[in-house]
DRENMI-791860 format. One line per field, with one value per residue: chain; residue number from 1; residue in one letter; y negated, z, x of N, C-alpha, C, O in turn. Coordinates in nm, 4 decimals. Layout:
ch = c(A	...)
i = c(NUM	...)
aa = c(A	...)
n_c2 = c(Y	...)
n_c3 = c(Z	...)
n_c1 = c(X	...)
ca_c2 = c(Y	...)
ca_c3 = c(Z	...)
ca_c1 = c(X	...)
c_c2 = c(Y	...)
c_c3 = c(Z	...)
c_c1 = c(X	...)
o_c2 = c(Y	...)
o_c3 = c(Z	...)
o_c1 = c(X	...)
//
This chain:
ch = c(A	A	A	A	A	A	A	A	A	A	A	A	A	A	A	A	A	A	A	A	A	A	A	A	A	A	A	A	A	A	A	A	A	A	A	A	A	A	A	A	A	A	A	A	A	A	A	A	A	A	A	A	A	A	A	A	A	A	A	A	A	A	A	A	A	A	A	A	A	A	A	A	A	A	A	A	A	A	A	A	A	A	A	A	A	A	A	A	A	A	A	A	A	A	A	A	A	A	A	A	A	A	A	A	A	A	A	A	A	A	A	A	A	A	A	A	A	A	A	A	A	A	A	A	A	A	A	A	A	A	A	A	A	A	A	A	A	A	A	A	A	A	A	A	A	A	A	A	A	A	A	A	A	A	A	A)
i = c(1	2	3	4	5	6	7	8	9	10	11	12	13	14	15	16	17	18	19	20	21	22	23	24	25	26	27	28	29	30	31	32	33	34	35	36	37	38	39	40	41	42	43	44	45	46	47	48	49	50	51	52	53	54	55	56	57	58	59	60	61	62	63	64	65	66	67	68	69	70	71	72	73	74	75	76	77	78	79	80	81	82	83	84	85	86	87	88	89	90	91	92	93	94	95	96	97	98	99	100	101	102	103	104	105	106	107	108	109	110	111	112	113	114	115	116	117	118	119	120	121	122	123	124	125	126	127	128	129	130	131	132	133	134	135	136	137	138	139	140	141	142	143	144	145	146	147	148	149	150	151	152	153	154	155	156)
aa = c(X	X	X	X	X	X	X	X	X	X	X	X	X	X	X	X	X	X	X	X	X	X	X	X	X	X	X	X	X	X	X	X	X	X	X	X	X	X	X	X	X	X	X	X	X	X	X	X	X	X	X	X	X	X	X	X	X	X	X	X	X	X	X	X	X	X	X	X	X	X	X	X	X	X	X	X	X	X	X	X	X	X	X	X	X	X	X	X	X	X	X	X	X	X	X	X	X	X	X	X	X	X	X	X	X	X	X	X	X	X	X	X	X	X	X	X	X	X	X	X	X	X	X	X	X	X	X	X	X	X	X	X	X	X	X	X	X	X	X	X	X	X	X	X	X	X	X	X	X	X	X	X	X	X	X	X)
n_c2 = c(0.5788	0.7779	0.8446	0.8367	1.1144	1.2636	1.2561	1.3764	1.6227	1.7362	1.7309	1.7141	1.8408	1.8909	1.6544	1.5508	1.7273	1.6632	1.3867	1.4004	1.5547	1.4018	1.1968	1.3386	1.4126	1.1560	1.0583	1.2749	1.2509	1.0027	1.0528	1.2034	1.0201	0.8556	1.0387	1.0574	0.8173	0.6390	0.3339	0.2018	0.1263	0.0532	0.0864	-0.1660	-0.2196	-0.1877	0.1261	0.3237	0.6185	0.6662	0.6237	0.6951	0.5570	0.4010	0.0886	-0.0247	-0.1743	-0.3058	-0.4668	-0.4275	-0.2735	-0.4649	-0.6333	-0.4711	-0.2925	-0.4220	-0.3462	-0.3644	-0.3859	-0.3372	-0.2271	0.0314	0.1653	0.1616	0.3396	0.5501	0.6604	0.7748	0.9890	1.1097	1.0278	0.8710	0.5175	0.3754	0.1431	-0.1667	-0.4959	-0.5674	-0.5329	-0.9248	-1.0382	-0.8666	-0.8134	-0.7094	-0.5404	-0.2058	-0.0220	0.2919	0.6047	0.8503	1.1235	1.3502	1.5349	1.6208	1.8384	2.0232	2.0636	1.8544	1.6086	1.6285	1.6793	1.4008	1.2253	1.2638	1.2467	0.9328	0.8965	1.0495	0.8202	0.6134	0.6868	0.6839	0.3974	0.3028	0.4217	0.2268	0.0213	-0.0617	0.1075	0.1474	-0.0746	-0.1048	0.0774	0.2103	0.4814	0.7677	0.6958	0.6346	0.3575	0.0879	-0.1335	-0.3122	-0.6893	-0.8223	-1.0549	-1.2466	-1.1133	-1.1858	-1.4185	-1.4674	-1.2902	-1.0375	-0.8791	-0.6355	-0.3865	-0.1062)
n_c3 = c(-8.1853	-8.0580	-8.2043	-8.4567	-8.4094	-8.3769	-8.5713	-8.7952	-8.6396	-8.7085	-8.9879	-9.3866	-9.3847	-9.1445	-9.0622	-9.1496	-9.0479	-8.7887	-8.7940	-8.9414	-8.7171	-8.4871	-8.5978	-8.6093	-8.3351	-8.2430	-8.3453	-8.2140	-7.9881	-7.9661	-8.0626	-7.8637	-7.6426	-7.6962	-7.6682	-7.3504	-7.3017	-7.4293	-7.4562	-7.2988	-7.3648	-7.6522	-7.9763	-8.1063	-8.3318	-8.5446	-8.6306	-8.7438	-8.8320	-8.7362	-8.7162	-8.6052	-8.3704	-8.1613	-8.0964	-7.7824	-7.6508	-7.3469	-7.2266	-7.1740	-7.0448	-6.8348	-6.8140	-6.6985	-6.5373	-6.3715	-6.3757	-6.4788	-6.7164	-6.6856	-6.4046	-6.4449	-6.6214	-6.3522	-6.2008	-6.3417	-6.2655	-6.0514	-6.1021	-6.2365	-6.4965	-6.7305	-6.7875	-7.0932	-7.3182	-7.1927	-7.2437	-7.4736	-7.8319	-7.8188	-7.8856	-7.8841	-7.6177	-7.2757	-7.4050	-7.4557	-7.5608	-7.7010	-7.8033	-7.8224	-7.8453	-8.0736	-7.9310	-7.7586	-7.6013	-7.6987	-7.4465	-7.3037	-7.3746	-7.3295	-7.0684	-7.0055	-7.1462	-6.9877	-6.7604	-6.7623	-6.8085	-6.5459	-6.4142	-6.4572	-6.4246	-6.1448	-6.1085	-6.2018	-5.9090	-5.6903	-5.7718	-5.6190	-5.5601	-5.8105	-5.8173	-5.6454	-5.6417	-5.7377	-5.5438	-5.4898	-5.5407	-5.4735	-5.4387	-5.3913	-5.5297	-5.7132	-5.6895	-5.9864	-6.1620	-5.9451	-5.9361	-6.1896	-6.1843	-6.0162	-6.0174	-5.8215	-5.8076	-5.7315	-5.6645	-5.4853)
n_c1 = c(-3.0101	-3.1211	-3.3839	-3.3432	-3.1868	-3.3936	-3.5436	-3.3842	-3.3441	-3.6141	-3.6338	-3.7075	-3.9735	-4.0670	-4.0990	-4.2951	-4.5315	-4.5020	-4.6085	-4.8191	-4.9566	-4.9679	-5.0962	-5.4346	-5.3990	-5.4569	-5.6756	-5.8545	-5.8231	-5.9554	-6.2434	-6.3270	-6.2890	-6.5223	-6.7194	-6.6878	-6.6729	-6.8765	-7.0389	-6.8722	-6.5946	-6.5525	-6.3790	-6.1767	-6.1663	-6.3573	-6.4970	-6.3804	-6.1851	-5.8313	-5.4857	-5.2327	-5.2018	-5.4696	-5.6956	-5.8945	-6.1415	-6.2101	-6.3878	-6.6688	-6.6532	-6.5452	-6.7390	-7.0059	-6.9114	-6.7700	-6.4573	-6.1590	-5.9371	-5.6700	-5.7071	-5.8452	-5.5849	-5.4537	-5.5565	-5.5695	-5.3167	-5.3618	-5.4890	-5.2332	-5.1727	-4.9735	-5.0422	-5.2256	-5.0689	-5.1850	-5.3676	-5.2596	-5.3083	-5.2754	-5.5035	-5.7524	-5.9996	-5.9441	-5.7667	-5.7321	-5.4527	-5.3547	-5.1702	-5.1153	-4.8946	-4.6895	-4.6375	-4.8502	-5.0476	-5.3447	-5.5441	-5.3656	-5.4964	-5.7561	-5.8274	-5.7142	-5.9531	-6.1244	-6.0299	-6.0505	-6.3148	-6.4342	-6.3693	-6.4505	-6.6893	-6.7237	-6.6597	-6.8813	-7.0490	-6.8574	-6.6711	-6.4775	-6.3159	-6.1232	-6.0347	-5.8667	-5.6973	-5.3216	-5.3778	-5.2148	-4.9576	-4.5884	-4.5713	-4.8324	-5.0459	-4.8550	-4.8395	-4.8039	-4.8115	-4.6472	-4.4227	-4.3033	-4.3063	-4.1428	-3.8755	-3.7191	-3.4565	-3.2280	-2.9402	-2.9582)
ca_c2 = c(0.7087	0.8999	0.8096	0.9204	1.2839	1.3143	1.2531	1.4449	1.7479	1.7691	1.7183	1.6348	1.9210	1.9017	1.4855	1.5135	1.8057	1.5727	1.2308	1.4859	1.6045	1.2828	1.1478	1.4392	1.3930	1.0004	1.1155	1.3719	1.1954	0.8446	1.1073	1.3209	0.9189	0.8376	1.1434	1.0302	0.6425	0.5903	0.1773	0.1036	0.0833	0.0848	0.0696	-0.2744	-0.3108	-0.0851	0.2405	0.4086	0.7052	0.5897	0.6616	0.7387	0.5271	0.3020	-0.0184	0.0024	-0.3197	-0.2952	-0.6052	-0.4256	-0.2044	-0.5482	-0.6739	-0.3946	-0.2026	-0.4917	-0.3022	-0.4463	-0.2986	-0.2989	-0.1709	0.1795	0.1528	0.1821	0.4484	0.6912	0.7112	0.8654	1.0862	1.1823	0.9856	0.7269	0.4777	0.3159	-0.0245	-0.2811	-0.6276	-0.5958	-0.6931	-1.0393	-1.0927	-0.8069	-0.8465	-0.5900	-0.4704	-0.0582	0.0528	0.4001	0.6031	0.9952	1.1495	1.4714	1.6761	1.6430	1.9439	1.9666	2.0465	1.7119	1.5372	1.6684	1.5809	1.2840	1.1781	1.3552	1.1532	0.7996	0.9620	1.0378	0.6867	0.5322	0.7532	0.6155	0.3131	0.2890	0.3686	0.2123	-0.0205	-0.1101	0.2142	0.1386	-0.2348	-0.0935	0.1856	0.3239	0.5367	0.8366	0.6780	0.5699	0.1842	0.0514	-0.2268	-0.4085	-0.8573	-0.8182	-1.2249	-1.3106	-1.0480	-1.2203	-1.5747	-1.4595	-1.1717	-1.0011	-0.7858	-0.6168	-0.2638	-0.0533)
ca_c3 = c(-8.2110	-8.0270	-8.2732	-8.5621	-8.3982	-8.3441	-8.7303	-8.8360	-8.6130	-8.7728	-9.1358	-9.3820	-9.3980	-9.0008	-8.9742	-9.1877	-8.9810	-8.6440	-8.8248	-8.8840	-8.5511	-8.4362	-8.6512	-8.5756	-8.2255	-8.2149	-8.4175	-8.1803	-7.8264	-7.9711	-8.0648	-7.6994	-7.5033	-7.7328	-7.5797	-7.2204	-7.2045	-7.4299	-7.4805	-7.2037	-7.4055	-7.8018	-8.0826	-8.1092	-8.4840	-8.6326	-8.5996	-8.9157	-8.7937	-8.6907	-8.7767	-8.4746	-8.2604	-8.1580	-7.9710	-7.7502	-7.5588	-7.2103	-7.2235	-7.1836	-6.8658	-6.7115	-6.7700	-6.6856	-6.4222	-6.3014	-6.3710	-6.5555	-6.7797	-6.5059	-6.2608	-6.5207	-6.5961	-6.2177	-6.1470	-6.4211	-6.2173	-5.9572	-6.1544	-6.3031	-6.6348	-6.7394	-6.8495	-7.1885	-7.2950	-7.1541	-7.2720	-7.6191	-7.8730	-7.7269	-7.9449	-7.7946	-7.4928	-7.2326	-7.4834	-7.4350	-7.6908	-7.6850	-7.8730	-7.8203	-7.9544	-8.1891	-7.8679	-7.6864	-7.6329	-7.6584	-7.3284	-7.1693	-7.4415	-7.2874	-6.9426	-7.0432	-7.1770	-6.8556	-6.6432	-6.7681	-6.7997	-6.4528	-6.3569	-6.5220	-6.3342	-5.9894	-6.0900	-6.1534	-5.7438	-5.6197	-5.8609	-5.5607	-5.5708	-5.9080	-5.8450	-5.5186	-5.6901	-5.7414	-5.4015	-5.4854	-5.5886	-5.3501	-5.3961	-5.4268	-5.6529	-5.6935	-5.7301	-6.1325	-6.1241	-5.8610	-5.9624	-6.3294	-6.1585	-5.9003	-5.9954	-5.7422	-5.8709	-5.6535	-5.7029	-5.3262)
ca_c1 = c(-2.9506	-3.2178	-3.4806	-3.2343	-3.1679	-3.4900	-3.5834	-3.2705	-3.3390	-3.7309	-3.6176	-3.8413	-4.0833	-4.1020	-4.1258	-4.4567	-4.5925	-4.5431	-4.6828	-4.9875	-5.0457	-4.9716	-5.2721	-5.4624	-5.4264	-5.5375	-5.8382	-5.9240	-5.8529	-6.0387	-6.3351	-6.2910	-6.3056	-6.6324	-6.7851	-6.6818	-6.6960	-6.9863	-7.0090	-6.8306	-6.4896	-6.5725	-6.2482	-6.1274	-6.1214	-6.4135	-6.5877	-6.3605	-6.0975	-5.7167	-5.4185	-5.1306	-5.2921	-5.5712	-5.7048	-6.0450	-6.1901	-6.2230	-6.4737	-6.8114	-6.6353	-6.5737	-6.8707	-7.0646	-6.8359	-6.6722	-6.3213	-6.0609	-5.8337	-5.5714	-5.7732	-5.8267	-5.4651	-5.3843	-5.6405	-5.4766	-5.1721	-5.3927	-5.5257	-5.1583	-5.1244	-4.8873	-5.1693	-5.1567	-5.0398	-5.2958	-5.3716	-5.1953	-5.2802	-5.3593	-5.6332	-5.8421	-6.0264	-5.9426	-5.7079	-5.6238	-5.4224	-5.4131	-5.0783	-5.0927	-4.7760	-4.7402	-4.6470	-4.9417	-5.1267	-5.5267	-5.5829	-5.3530	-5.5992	-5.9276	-5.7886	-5.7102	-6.0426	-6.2120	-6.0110	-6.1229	-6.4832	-6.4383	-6.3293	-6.5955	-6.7938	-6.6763	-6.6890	-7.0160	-7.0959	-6.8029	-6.6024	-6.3445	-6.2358	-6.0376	-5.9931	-5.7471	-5.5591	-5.3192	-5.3553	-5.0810	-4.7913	-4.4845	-4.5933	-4.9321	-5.0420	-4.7941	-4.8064	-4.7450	-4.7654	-4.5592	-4.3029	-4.2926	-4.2636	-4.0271	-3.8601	-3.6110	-3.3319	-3.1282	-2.9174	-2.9476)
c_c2 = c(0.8200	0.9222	0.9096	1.0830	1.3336	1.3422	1.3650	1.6019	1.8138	1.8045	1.6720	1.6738	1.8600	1.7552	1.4826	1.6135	1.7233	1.4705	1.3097	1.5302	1.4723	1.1988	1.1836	1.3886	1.2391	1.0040	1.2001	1.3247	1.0311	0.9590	1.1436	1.1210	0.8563	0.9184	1.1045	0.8871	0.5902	0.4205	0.1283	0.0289	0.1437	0.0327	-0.0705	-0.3334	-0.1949	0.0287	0.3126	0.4798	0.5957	0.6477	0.7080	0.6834	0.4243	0.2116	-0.0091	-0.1764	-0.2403	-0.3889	-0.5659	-0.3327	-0.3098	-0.5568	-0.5912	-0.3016	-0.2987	-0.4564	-0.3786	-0.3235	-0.2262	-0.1732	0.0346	0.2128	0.2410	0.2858	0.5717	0.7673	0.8175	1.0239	1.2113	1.1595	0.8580	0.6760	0.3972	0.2076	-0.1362	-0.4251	-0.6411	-0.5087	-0.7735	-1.0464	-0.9812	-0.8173	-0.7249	-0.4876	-0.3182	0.0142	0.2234	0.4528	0.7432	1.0662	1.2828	1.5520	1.6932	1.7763	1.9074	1.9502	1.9150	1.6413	1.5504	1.6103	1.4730	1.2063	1.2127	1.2593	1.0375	0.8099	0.9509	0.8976	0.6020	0.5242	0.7159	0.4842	0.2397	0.2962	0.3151	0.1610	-0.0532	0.0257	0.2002	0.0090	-0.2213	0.0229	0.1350	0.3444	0.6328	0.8230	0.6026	0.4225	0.1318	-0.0507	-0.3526	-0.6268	-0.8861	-0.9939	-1.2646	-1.2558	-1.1111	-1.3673	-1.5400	-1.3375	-1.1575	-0.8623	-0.7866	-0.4505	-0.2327	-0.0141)
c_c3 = c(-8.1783	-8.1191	-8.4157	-8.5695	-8.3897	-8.5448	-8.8102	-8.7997	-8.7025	-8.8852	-9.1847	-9.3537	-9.2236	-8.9382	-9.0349	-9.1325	-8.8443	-8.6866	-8.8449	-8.8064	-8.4998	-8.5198	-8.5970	-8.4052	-8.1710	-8.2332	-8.3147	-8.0128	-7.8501	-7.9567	-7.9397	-7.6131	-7.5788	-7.6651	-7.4112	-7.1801	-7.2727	-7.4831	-7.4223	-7.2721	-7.5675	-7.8585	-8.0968	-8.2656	-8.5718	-8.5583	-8.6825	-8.7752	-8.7715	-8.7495	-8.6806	-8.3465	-8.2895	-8.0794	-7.9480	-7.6624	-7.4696	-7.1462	-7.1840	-7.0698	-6.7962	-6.6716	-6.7038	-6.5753	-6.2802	-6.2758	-6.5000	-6.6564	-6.7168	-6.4517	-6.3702	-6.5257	-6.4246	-6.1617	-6.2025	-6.3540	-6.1441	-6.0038	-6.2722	-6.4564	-6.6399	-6.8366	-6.9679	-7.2041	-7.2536	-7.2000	-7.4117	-7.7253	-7.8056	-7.7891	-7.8741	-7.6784	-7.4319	-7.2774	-7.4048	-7.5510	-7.6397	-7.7912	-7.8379	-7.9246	-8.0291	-8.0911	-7.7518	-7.6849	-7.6370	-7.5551	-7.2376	-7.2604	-7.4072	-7.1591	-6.9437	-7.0874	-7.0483	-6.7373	-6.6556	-6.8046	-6.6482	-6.3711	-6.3621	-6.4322	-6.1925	-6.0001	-6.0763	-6.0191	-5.7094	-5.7016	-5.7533	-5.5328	-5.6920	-5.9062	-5.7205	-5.5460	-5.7553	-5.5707	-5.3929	-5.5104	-5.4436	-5.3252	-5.4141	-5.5354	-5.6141	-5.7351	-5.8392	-6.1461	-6.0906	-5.9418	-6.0669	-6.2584	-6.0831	-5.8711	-5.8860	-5.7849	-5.8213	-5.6742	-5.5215	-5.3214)
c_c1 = c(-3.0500	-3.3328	-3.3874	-3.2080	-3.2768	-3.5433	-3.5251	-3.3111	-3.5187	-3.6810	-3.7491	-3.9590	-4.1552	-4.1326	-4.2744	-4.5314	-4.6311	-4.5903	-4.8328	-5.0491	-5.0346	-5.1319	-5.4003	-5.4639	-5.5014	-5.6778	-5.9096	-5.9731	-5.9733	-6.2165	-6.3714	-6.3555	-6.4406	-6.7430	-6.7913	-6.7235	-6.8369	-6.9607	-6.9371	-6.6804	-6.5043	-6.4528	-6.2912	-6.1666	-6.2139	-6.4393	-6.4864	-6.2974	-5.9589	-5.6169	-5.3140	-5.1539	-5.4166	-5.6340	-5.8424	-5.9991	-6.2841	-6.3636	-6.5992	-6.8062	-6.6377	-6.6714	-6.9884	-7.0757	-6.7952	-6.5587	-6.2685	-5.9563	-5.7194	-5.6040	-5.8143	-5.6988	-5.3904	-5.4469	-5.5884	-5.3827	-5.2105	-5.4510	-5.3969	-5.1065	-5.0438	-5.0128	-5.1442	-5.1199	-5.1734	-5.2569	-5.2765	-5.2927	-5.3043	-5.4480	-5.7644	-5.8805	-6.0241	-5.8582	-5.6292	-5.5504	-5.3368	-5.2556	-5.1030	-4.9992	-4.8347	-4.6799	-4.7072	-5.0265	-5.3116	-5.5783	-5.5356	-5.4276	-5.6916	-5.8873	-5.7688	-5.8243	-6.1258	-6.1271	-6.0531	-6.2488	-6.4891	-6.4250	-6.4341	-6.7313	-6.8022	-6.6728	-6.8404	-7.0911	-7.0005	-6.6821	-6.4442	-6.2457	-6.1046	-6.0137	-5.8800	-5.6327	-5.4223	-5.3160	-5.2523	-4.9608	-4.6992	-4.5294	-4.7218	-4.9496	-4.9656	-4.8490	-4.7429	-4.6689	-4.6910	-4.4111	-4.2737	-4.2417	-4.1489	-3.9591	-3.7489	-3.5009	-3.2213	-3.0874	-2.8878	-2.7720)
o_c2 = c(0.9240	1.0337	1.0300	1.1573	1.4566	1.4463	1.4384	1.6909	1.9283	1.9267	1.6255	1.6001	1.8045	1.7288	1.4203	1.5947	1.7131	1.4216	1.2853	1.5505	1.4382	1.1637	1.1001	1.3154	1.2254	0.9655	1.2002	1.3409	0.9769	0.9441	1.0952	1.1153	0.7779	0.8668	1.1229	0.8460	0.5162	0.3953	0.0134	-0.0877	0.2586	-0.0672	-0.1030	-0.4488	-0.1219	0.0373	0.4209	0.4453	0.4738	0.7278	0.8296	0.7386	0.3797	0.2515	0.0091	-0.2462	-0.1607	-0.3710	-0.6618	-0.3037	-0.3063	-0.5239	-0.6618	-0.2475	-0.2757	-0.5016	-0.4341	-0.2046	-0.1078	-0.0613	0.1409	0.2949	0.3351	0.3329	0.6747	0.8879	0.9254	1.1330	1.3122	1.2324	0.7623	0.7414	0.3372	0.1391	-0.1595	-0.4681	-0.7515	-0.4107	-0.7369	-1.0841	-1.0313	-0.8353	-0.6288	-0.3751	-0.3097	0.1018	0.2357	0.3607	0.6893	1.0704	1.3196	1.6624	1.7546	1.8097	1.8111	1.8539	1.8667	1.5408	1.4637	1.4913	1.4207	1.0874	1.1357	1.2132	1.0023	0.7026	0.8498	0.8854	0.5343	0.4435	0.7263	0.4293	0.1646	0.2134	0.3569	0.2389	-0.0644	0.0297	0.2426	-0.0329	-0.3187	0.0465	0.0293	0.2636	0.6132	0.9071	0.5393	0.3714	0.1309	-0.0521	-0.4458	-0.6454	-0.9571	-1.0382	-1.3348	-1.3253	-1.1055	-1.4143	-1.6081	-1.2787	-1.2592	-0.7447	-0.8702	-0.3757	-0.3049	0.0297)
o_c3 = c(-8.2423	-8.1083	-8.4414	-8.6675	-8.3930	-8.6062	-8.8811	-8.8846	-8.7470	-8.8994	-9.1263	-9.3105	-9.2024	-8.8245	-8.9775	-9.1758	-8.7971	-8.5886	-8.7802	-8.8049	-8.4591	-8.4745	-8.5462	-8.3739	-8.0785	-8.1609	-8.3248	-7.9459	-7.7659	-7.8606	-7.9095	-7.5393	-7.4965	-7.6144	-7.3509	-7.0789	-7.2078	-7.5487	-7.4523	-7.2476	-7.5984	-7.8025	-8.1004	-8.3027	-8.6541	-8.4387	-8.6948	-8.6596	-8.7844	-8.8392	-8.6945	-8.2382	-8.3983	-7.9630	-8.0414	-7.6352	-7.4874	-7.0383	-7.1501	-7.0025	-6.6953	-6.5628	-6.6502	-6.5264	-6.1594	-6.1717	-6.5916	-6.6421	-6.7027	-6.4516	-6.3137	-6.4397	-6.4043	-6.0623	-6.1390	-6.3641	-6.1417	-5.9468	-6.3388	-6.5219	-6.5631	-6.9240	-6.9624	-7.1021	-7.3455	-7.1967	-7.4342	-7.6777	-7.7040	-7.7053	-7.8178	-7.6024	-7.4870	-7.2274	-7.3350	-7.6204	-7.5382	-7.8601	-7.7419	-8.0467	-8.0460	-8.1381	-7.6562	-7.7942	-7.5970	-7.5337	-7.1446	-7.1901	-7.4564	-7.1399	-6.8474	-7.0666	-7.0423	-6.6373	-6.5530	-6.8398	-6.6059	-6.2617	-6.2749	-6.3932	-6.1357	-5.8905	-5.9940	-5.9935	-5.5957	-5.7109	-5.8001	-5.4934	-5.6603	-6.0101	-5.6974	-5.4922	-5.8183	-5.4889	-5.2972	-5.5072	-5.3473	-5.2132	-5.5370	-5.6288	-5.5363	-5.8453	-5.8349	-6.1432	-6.1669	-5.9902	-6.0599	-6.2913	-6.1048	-5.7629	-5.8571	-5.7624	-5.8320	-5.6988	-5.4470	-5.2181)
o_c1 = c(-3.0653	-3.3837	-3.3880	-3.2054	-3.2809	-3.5668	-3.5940	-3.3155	-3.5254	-3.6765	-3.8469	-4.0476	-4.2631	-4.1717	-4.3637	-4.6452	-4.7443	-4.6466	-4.9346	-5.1705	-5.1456	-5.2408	-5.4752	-5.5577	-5.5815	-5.7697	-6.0323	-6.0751	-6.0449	-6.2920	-6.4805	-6.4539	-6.4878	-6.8426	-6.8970	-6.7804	-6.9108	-6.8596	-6.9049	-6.6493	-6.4728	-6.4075	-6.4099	-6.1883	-6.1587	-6.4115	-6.5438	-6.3221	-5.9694	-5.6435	-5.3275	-5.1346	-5.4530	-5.6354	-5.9205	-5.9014	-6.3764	-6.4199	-6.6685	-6.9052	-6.7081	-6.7187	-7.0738	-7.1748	-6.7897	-6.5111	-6.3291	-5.9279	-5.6886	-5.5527	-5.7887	-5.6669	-5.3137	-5.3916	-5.5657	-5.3600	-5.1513	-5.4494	-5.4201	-5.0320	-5.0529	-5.0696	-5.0369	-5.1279	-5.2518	-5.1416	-5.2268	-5.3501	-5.3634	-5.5300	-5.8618	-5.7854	-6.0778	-5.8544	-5.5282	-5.6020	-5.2683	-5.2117	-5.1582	-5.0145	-4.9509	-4.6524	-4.6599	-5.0721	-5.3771	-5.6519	-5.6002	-5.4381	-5.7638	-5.9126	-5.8249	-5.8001	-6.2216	-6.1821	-6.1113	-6.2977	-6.5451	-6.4801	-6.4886	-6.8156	-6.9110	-6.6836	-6.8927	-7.1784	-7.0226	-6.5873	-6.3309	-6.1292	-5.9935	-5.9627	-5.8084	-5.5246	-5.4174	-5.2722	-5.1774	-4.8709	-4.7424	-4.5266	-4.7150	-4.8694	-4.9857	-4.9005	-4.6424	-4.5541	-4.6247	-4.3218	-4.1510	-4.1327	-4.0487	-3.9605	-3.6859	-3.5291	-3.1316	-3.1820	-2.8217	-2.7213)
//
């Protein structure tokens, strides 16, 4: 239903204005984290432009950083971003896939590329810095594993 009102309240003029900034914005933040990361995390599937979103490999930060996809992931938080999907597709190694909506502004897009620039950047002296985050949030890194083998589900 929410998906529906959301379509409904755009119309049509206004659903192909947000599928264009939404383009538009993938295009602009993939360009913006080329500028910041360099090789360390190159597009998954080609060099061309994207389309709403797009997948980078993490594979040449491991190797290179010794950070993990994760371990960026969990560093974002600290820096204030919900981090993107990790490890999907499966076929990518390191897989970040990357989704920037159509009401992102430019500026949380530059921050956003400036923060995993920055990360990068710390990892390079000091990779355990992002292999122990997150440090600001209420819970640390959680036991993803365990929790999946042994979940616990309880309402307070």
């Amino acid at each position: 239903m929410r998906s529906y009102a959301y379509i409904r309240s755009l119309g049509a003029e206004g659903l192909k204005d947000a599928s264009e900034t939404a383009v538009l914005n993938a295009n602009y933040l993939l360009a913006r984290l080329r500028e910041e990361c360099g090789d360390l995390l190159p597009v998954a599937f080609g060099e061309r432009g994207c389309l709403h979103e797009f997948c980078l490999s993490g594979a040449p930060m491991k190797r290179e950083l010794q950070i993990k996809t994760l371990d960026l992931a969990k560093r974002l938080l600290d820096h204030g971003f919900h981090p993107p999907t990790v490890y999907f597709p499966l076929l990518v190694e390191e897989a970040l896939l990357v989704e920037p909506t159509e009401t992102e502004t430019k500026e949380t897009l530059d921050a956003f590329a400036e923060a995993v620039g920055a990360i990068l950047r710390e990892a390079r002296e000091d990779p355990e810095v992002a292999r122990n985050a997150p440090y600001d949030t209420p819970v640390r890194r959680l036991d993803e594993a365990g929790a999946a083998k042994r979940p616990v589900i309880r309402q307070q």
